[in-house]
C-alpha positions, 0 to 999 in steps of 0.5 A: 321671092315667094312673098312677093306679091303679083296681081294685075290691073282689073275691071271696078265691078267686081275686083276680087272675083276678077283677081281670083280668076288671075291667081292674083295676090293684089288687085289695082282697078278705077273708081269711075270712067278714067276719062272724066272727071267725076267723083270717084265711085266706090263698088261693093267689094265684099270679102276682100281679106288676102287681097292687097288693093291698089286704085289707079287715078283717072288718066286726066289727072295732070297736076302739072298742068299751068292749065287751070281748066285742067290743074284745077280739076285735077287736084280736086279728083286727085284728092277725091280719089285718095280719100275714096282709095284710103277708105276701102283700105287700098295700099297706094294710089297711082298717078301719072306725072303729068306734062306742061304744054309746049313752051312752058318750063318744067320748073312751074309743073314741078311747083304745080306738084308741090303745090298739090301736095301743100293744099293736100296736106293742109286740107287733111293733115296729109294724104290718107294713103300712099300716092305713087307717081308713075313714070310715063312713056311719051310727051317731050314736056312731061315730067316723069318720062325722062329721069332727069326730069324726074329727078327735078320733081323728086327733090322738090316732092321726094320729101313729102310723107306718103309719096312713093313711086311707081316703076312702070317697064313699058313706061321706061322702054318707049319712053326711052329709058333703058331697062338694064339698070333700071332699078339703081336709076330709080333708086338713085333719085327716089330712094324708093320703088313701091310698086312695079307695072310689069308691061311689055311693050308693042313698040319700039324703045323710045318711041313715046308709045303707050301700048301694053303687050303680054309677056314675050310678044312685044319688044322686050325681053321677058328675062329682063322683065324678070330681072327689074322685078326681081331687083326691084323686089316690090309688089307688081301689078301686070297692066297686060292685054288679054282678060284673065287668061292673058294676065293669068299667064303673064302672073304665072311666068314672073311666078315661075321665072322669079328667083326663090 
């Protein structure tokens, strides 16, 4: 799988110069503080050619929200992201699937979702790039944790030009989703993986935690990382602690590891 590119999630300063200390052949980064909700700020990434670029949307994002002090400013960033993403010529955008509060039903996220994705299209005629929604770890109401739930968002958004969809293994571990099989799980509901957050995990399968480990020092097995990249067989972005030197070994192993 030589072709197959690997990179890692990177600071917003200077992305390429960041990637090229990793070997990286892509490069997923912010446009601003992940955890407000301002605008998104573009930096000045100079020569990016031989470099794949992926922008990650602001954890607050959550379309699914029935909060409109949250769904609200939610699709406004999202929006704003996608089009700050599409014009530095970035492959994807990544989106958590976001969670209803307690007592709310799944159903009215998933119309939330349908609805953004409606505005979005009859704002600009569609979304100017491709918007990955990501599979989460915790929250017993969110909508891309379990896959049953998933599967309820993917046909109601599933349809819509420019929506794929993100594997994220430490997401599916505590989140409690197995990772054996992964791959034909995902596929059987999305038709689709266009991208792969290749994470360790530091906690235990279904503990609902999000916390990133590098390869080989947290729960699991890194043959079987390799296997659900391989299988997948989509770019990968490792999302691991460390700097450069931990992510540099992480890209190398699936290098080494991954069949030719």
């Amino acid at each position: 799988m030589g072709d197959l590119k690997i990179g890692a999630h990177v600071g917003q300063g200077d992305p390429v110069s960041e990637a090229a200390e990793r070997k990286a052949d892509l490069a997923q980064f912010f446009l601003g503080n992940p955890q407000d909700w301002k605008a998104p700020v573009v930096p000045d990434l100079g020569d990016t050619s031989g470099l794949d670029l992926y922008v990650h949307a602001p954890y607050i994002v959550n379309v699914a929200s029935g909060n409109n002090k949250i769904r609200i400013p939610s699709r406004k960033i999202l929006a704003q992201h996608a089009e700050a993403a599409a014009g530095i010529g970035a492959k994807g955008l990544i989106v958590h699937g976001g969670h209803v509060s307690k007592g709310d039903n799944l159903a009215m996220g998933v119309d939330n979702w349908v609805k953004t994705f409606e505005r979005m299209a009859e704002a600009g005629g569609g979304n100017p790039l491709p918007i990955l929604i990501e599979n989460t770890a915790g929250g017993e109401n969110a909508l891309a944790r379990r896959f049953d739930a998933l599967a309820r968002l993917w046909d109601a958004v599933g349809g819509y030009d420019g929506v794929g969809f993100c594997l994220d293994t430490c997401h599916a571990h505590a989140g409690g989703e197995e990772l054996l099989d992964i791959v034909d799980r995902v596929k059987a509901i999305t038709g689709r993986i266009d991208l792969v957050h290749c994470n360790d995990s530091r906690d235990a399968f279904d503990s609902g935690a999000d916390r990133h480990a590098n390869f080989g020092t947290g729960q699991i097995d890194p043959d079987l990382l390799v296997a659900v990249v391989a299988a997948a067989g989509a770019p990968v972005v490792c999302e691991t602690p460390g700097g450069a030197e931990g992510q540099a070994a992480d890209i190398a192993f699936l290098r080494t590891h991954l069949p030719t």
